[in-house]
N, C-alpha and C positions, 0 to 999 in steps of 0.2 A: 612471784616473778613470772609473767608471761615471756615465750619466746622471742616475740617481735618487740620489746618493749625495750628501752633506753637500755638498763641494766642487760641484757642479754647480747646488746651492739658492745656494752664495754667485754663483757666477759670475751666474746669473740675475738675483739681486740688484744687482748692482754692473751689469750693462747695464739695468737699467731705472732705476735711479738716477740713471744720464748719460745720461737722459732729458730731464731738468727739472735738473738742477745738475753742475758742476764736479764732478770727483773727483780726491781728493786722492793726492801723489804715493804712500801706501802704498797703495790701494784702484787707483790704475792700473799699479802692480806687480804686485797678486795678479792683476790682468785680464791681462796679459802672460805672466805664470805657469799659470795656469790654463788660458787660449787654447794653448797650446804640444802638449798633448794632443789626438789627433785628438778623441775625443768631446767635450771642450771645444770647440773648433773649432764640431764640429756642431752642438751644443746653442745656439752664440750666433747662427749662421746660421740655423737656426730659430727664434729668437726674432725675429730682423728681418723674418722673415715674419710673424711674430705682432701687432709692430705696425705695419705698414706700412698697413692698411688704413683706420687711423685717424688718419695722420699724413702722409698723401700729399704726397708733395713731388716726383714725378718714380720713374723706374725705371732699371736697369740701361741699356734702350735708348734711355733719353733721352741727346740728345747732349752735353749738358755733363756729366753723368756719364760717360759711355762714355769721353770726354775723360778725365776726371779721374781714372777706374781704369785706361785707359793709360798714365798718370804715375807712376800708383801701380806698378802691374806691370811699367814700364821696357821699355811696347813700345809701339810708333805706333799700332798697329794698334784700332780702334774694339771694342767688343766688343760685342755685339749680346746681344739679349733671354734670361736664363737661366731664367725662370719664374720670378722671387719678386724683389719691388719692393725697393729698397734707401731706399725712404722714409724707415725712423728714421733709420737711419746718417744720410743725408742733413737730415733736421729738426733731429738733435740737434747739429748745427755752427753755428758763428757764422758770418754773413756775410762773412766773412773765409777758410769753409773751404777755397776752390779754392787759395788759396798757404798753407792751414796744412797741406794735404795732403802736398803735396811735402817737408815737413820730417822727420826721424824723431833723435831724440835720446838719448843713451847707447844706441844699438843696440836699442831701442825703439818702439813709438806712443805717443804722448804722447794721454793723454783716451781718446774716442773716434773717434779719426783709424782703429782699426785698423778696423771695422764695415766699413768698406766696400770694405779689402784682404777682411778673412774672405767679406763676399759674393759677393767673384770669385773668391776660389783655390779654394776650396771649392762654393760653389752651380753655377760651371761643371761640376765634375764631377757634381752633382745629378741639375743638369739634365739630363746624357748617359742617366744610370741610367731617370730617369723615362720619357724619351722611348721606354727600349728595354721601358720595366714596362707601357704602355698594356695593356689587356682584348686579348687576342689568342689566349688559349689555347692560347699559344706556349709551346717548353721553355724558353724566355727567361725568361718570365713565372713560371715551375715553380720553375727555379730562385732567383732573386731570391728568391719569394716564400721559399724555403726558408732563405734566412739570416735569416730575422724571428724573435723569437721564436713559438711556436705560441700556440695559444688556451688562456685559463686566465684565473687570477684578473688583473685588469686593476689600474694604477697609479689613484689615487685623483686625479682632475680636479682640477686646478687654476686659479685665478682668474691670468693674467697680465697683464690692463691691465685698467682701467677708466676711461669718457671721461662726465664728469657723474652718476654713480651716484647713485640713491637706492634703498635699499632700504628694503621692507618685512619688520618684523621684528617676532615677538613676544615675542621673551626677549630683546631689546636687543642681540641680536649681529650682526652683519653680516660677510659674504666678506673675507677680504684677501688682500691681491696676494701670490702667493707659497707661499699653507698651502693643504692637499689637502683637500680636501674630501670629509666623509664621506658612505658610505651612506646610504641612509633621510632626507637632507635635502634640503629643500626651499627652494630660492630667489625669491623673489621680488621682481622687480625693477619697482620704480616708471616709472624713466625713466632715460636714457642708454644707451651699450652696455657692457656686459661682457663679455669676449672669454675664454673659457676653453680650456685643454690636455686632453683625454680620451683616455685609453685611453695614455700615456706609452710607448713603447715596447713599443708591441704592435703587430700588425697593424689593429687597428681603431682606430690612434692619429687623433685630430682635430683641428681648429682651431673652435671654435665662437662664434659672435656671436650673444649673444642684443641684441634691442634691446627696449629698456622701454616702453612696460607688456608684462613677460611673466614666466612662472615653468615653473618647471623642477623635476625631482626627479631624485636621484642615484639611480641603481639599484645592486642589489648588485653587479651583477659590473662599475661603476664606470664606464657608458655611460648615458645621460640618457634621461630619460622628457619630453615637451615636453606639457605642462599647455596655457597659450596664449600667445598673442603671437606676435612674427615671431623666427624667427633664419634665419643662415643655415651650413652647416657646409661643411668644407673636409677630406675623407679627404684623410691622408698617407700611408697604406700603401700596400699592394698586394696586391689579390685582388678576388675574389668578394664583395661580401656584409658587407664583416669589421666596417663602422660600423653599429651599429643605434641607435636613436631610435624609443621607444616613444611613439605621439601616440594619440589620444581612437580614429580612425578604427583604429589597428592600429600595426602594425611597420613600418617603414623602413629597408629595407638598402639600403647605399650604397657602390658599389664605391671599388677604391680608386684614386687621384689624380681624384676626381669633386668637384665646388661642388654645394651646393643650398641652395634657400631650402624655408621650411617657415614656414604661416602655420595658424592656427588661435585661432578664437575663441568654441568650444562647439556651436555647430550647422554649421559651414562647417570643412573642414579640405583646406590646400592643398599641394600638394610641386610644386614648380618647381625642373627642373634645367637649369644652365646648362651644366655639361661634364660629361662620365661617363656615367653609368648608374646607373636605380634601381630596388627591383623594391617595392614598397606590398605588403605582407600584411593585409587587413582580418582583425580580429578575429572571434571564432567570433559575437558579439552582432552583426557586419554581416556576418554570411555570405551577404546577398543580395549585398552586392558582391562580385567576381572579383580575384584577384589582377592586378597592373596592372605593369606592365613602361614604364620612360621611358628618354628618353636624351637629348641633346642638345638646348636649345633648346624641349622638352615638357614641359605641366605637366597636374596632374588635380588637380580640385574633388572632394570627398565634400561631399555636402548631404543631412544628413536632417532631418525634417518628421515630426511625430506622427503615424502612422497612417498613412504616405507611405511609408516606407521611407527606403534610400536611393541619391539620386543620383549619378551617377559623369560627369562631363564632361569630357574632355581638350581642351586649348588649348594659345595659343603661351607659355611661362614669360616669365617679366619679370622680370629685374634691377631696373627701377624701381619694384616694393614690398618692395623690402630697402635699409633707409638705408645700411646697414655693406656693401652690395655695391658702391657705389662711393665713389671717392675725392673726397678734399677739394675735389679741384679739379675737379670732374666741370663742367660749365657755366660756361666761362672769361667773366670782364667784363670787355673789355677799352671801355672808352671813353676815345674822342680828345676833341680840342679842340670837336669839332663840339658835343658835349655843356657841355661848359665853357662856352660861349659860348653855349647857350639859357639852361644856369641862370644865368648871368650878369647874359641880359635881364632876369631876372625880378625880378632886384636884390634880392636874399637879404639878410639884415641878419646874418645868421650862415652862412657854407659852409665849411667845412670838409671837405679832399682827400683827405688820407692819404699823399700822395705822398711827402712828406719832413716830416723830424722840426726842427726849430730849436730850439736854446739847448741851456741844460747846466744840470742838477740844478733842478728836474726839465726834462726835453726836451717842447718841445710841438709840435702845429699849429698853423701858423699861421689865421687867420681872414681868407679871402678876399671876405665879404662888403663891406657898405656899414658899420657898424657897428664901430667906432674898436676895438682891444682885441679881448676874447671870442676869444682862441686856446686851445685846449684841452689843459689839461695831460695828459698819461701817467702814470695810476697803473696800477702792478705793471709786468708784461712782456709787454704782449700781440706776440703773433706776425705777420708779415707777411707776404702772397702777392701774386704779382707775375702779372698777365695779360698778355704783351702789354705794352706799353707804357703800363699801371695798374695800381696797386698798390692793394690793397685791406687794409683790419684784420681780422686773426685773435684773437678774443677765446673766455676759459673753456674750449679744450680741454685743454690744461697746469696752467698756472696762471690765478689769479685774474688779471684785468686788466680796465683802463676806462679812460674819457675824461669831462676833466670840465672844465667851462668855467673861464676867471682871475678871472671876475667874474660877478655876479648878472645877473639878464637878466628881464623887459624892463623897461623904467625906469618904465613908466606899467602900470593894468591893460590888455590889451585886447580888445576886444569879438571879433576875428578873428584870427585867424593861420593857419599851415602850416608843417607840421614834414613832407618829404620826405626819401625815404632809399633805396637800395639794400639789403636785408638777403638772408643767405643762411644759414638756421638749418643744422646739423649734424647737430639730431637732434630727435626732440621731446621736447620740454623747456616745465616754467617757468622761463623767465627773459627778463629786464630789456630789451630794446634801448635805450630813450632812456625817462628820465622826469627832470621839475621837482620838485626837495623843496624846503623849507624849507631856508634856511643854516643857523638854530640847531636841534636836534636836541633830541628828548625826553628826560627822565632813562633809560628803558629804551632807548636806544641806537637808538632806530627816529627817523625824521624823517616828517614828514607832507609828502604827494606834492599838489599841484596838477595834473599830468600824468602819465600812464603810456604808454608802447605797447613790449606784452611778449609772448612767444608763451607761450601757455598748453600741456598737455598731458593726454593721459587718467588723469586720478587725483585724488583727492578728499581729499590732506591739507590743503589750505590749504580752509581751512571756507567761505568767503566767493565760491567759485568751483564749491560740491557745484550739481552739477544743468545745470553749464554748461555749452555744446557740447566735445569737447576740440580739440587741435592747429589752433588757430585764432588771429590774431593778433587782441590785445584794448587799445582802445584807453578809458583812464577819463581827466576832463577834468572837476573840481569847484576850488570855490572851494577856498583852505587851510582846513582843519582846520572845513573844513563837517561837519556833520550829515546831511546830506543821505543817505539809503537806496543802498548800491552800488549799484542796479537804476536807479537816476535816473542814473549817472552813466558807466554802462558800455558797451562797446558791442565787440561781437565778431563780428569777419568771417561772411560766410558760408559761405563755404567754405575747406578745410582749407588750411595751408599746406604750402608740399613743402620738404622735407628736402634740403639740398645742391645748389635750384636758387634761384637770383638770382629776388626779387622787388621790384620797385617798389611801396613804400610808402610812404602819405600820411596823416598825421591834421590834420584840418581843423575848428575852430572859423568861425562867423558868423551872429552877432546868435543866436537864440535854436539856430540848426542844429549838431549835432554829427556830422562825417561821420569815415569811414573808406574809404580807397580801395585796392583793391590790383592792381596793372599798368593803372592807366588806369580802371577802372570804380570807380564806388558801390558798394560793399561793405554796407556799413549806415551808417545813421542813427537819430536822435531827438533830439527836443529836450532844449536843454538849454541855457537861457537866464546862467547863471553866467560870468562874465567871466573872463579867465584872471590871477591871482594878479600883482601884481608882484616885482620883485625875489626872482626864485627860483635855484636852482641845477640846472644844467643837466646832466645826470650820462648819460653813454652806456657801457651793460653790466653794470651792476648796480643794484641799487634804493635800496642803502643805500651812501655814497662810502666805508667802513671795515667793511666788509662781505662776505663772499663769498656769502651768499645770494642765492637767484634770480639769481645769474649769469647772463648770456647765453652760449650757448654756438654760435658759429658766424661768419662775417663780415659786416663792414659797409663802405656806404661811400657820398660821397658826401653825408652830411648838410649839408638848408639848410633854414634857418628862416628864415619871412617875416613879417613883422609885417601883415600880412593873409591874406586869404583868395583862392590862387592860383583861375582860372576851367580846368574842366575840360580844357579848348584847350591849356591852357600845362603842365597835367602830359602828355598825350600827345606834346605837341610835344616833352618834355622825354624821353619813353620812347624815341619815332621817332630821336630825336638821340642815341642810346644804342644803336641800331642793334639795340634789339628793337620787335616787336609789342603793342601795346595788346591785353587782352584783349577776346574777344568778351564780350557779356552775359552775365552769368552762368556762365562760363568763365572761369578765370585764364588768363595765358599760357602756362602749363605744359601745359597741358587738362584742368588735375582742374575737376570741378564746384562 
């Protein structure tokens, strides 16, 4: 079985499909079949690297893994770190997988129990190859490099995951998971990541994450041209030079087993490497710049200016302006009881934990406030991560999923409230964290919202948000099915939110004041004398309850609504008790601006 060959489209197939679903006993035969072939083998163990970035759930060198593949492999022995996360394998199992491990049936893996046997039988010896392929200009290196194929026409880039995708498209077609993608086209991606395959068994084979808003152009010989936006790429070869990446500034060769991010947005164009080596060729139109050489931990800025030329600045690179370069779980929340028992004080008339689930068909949260009822049902499947001794909701990077109140809420109008929350966005994105609709819904399937607070993102399909700051958490707060102009009723942070890090959030109604707060400070405000709607519906992570639009796509946790208006003092006390930092003025806790 060759790589590129029918048999190795299906195998691909059927492991990203027990992804997100069960597979049936003929679909986990052909996987058994198929896996049996070394280059099957290899092709599935490369694909868990593929999605491992967006599915993070622990690695090889975590110890309940390391555990559970010496169970598997029938030896005591722990097995330590082999370069490449075993996240899917591990995500795509039920709660139940450490004793469905141990099982194996008709001589068999049953599902996707094998994922995580192929990451150790296999990626160990990976891992030996690469360690000895490092840049050394060794006959190590010479040869290795000599069993790859040579250079020539390149296998056509392929789309392997996708985590909230919108594209932009103007013949109505869009990427799908799985088909090559030709020459001469161009992608353009709204928002979410897309993680593509380049250069398929060549030596300038890659792993690439673009993150949205950005676009892309396939070249002929089947290596990408980067238009703007952020990605970042991962050479899987080995050599010299062998991944190029044509950007505004020039060419970018990237040796092989190197990471890089690569940021550009028409006047500014960045390359930040985290491992490897990279060498920037400016175009003959910047020949005032010099070719530039990086390596570990180095990044360089091109900035040109009309009439200025251009500039060249080398720094220290940063993993933290690439969302797709860290994991899910990158900034653990782990809160104890000390937090439980501030927001407690506060006497929440709705809190909701996440901690554990209650009842059967549908399963919900219980509701820990003062307020009789109001536990929150579970619609779809959302996913769970565990900090610590807290467990937080993982919502819209799989499937559709949300929470939604038993009952209408609040019984009277009123003049004040507070809706706080812990959120930890994925990526930027629009979509939903928490908003009030109407229970009965329009003939067109839409419900009218009394409350919103949603992260918005850079791009301009939704007409109602053209001209708005992006990647900002935006909180609206109007009577139902008011009249009232969106500009009267909106109100958007001031500064951006971050991707994959825990922020404390607060939207705040009193008397005629509309605030928005995030880690402790005033964010914005304005008037906005409208009282808040009774008897609404309380929906967390989408905007519509039968709906997958505007998804939220990332964690929550921690939500309580107060039936007034908490005083500054008590959302800090509430952070400190959380065992973070209030930010300074006009600094989040993060330190973006």
């Amino acid at each position: 079985m060759k790589p590129e060959n029918e048999s190795s489209q299906v195998l691909r197939t059927l492991i990203l499909k027990s992804q997100c679903e069960p597979l049936s006993e003929s679909e986990v035969d052909k996987l058994n079949e198929l896996i049996q072939f070394k280059e099957g083998a290899e092709e599935a163990a490369a694909l868990i690297d593929q999605l491992c970035a967006l599915t993070d759930s622990g690695s090889l060198d975590a110890p309940a893994n390391a555990e559970m593949l010496g169970k598997v492999l029938g030896s005591d022995k722990h097995i330590t770190r082999v370069g490449i996360d075993s996240n899917a394998a591990v995500s795509a199992m039920s709660p139940s997988a450490p004793e469905a491990m141990a099982t194996r049936a008709s001589g068999k893996w049953s599902n996707t129990h094998w994922l995580l046997v192929l990451a150790a039988s296999h990626l160990l010896v990976a891992s030996l190859v690469w360690s000895l392929a490092k840049p050394s200009a060794t006959g190590t290196e010479m040869a290795l490099e000599a069993t790859l194929p040579k250079s020539g026409p390149s296998a056509s880039p392929q789309l392997v995951s996708m985590t909230a995708c919108v594209w932009h498209s103007t013949d109505d077609s869009v990427p799908v998971v799985g088909e090559p993608i030709d020459s001469g086209e161009v992608l353009n991606l709204v928002e979410g990541i897309a993680e593509l395959r380049v250069g398929e068994g060549t030596p300038g084979e890659a792993m690439v994450r673009l993150e949205g808003p950005a676009s892309i152009f396939i070249r002929a010989d089947g290596q990408l041209g980067f238009l703007r936006g952020s990605m970042t790429v991962k050479s899987l070869g080995i050599g010299r030079g062998k991944v190029s990446v044509d950007m505004p500034i020039g060419e970018v060769l990237v040796d092989g087993q190197s990471s890089i991010g690569l940021v550009s947005d028409g006047s500014v164009d960045e390359v930040h490497v985290f491992t490897g080596q990279v060498l920037v060729k400016p175009a003959h139109a910047a020949s005032t710049a010099t070719e530039v050489h990086l390596e570990d931990g180095e990044a360089v800025r091109f900035s040109s200016k009309p009439g200025l030329g251009i500039s060249v600045v080398k720094f220290e690179a940063s993993m933290a302006n690439f969302v797709s370069a860290r994991s899910a779980g990158f900034d653990p929340l782990d809160l104890g009881e000390e937090y439980v028992r501030a927001v407690s004080e506060s006497q929440p008339s709705i809190y909701w934990r996440f901690e554990e689930l209650s009842g059967e068909s549908p399963p919900f949260v219980e509701n820990e406030g003062t307020t009789p009822g109001m536990n929150a049902i579970v619609v779809g499947n959302p996913d769970w991560r565990q900090y610590g001794t807290n467990r937080v909701a993982e919502l819209g990077a799989s499937t559709s999923s949300a929470f939604r109140a038993l009952e209408p809420w609040p019984g009277k109008p009123l003049d004040e409230y507070t809706i706080e929350m812990w959120v930890k966005p994925l990526l930027f994105h629009h979509g939903e964290v928490l908003c009030l609709h109407a229970v009965e819904g329009l003939k067109d399937g839409r419900y009218p919202h009394t409350m919103m607070l949603e992260t918005t993102a850079q791009h301009y399909f939704t007409h109602r948000l053209t001209g708005s700051p992006p990647n900002r958490f935006r909180f609206v707060h109007r009577a139902l099915r008011s009249n009232e102009p969106i500009s009267a009723t909106n109100l958007f942070a001031e500064q951006e939110y971050r991707a994959r890090v825990w922020q404390h959030v607060a939207a705040q109604k009193k008397g005629d004041r509309q605030m928005l707060w995030i880690d402790g400070q005033l964010s914005a405000e304005h008037s906005n004398s409208a009282p808040l709607t009774e008897q609404v519906q309380i929906l967390v992570g989408q905007v519509y309850p039968d709906s997958v639009y505007r998804r939220f796509v990332g964690q929550i946790d921690e939500v309580a609504i107060y039936e007034r208006c908490l005083s500054p003092q008590e959302l800090r006390t509430h952070i400190r008790a959380a065992g973070r930092s209030v930010a300074r003025k006009g600094i989040n806790a993060t330190g973006a601006k």
